[in-house]
C-alpha positions as CSV (number, residue, x, y, z in Angstrom):
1,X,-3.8,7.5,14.1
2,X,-1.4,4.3,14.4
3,X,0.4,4.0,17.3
4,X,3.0,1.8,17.9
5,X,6.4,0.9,18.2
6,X,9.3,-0.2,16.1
7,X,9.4,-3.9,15.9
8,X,11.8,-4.1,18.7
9,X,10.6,-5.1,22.3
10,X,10.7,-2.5,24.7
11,X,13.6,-4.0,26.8
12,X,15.9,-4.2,23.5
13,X,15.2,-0.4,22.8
14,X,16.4,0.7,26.7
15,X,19.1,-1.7,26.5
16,X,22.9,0.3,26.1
17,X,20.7,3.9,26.8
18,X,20.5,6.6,24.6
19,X,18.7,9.9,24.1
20,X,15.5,10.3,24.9
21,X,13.3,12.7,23.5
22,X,10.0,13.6,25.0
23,X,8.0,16.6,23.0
24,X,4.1,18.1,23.9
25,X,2.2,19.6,21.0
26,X,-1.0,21.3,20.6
27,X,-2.6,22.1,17.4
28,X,-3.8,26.0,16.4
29,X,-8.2,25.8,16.2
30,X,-9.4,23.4,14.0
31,X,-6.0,22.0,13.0
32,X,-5.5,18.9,15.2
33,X,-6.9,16.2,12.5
34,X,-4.9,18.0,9.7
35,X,-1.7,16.9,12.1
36,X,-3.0,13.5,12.9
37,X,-3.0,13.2,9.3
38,X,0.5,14.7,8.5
39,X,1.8,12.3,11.1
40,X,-0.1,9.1,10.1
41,X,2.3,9.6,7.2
42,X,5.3,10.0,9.1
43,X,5.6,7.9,12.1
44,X,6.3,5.0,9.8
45,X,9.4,6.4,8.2
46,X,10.4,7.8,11.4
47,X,10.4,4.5,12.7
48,X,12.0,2.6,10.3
49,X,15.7,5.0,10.9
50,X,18.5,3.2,11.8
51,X,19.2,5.3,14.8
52,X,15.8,5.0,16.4
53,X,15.5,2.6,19.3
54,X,11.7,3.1,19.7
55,X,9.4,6.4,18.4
56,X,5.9,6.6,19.6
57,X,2.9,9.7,19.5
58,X,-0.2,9.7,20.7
59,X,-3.0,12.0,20.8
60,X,-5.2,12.7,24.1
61,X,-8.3,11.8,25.0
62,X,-9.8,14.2,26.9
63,X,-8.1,17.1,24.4
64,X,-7.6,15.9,20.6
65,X,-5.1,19.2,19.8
66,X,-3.1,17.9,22.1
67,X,-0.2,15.1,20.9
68,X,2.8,13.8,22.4
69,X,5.9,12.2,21.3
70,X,8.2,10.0,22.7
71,X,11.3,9.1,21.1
72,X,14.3,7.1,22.0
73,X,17.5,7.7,20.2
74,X,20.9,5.5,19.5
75,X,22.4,8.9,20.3
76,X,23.0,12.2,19.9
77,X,24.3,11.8,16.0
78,X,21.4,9.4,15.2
79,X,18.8,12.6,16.8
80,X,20.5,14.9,14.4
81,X,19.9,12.5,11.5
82,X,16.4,12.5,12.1
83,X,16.2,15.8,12.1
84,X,18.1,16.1,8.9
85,X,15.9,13.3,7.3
86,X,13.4,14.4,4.1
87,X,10.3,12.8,6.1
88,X,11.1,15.1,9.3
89,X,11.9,18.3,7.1
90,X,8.7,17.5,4.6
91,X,6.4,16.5,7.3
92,X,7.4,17.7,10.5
93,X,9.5,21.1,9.7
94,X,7.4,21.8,6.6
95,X,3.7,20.9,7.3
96,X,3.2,20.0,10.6
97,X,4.9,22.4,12.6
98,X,2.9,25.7,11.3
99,X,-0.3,24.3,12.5
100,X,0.9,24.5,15.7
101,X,0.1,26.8,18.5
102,X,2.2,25.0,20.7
103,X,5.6,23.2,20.7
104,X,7.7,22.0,23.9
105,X,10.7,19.6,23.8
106,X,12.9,17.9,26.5
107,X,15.8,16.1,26.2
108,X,16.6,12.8,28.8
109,X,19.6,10.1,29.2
110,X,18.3,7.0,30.4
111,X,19.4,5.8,33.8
């Protein structure tokens, strides 16, 4: 799985806040390289939205069904877009997120 940010250094994504997004997954049995495949395909496109300041997932070491996101956000409005985009609702909301066992989310302004 690729993981990196959008082309923007990390200082220019905190710089004026925004909405910060942090979310824990873990796959159902036998499902975790399915995901890492699913999101292969869409971290790109999630990246490249206007609204996103910096979007990054990983996958842990010591536990491979495990992933986490972290996701900074222009704001409120440019969250809601991604979550209204075709890439989220085809890969996240429509293949990705039955695979799941587990799904947490938390939502952060930056200080």
């Amino acid at each position: 799985m690729n993981h990196y940010a959008t082309q923007k250094s990390l200082s220019d994504a905190v710089d004026g806040g925004g909405l910060l997004v942090v979310a824990q997954w873990e796959a159902k049995p036998d499902e975790a390289d399915k995901i890492a495949g699913i999101l292969d395909r869409f971290l790109p496109e999630a990246q490249r939205e206007e609204g996103v300041k910096l979007f990054l997932i990983s996958r842990a070491k010591d536990n491979p069904a495990q992933f986490l996101f972290y996701e900074l956000f222009r704001d409120e409005a440019a969250f809601r877009a991604h979550q209204e985009s075709a890439h989220f609702k085809t890969y996240i909301a429509g293949q990705a997120l039955p695979l799941l066992a587990k799904r947490e989310r938390a939502q952060y302004g930056l200080l």
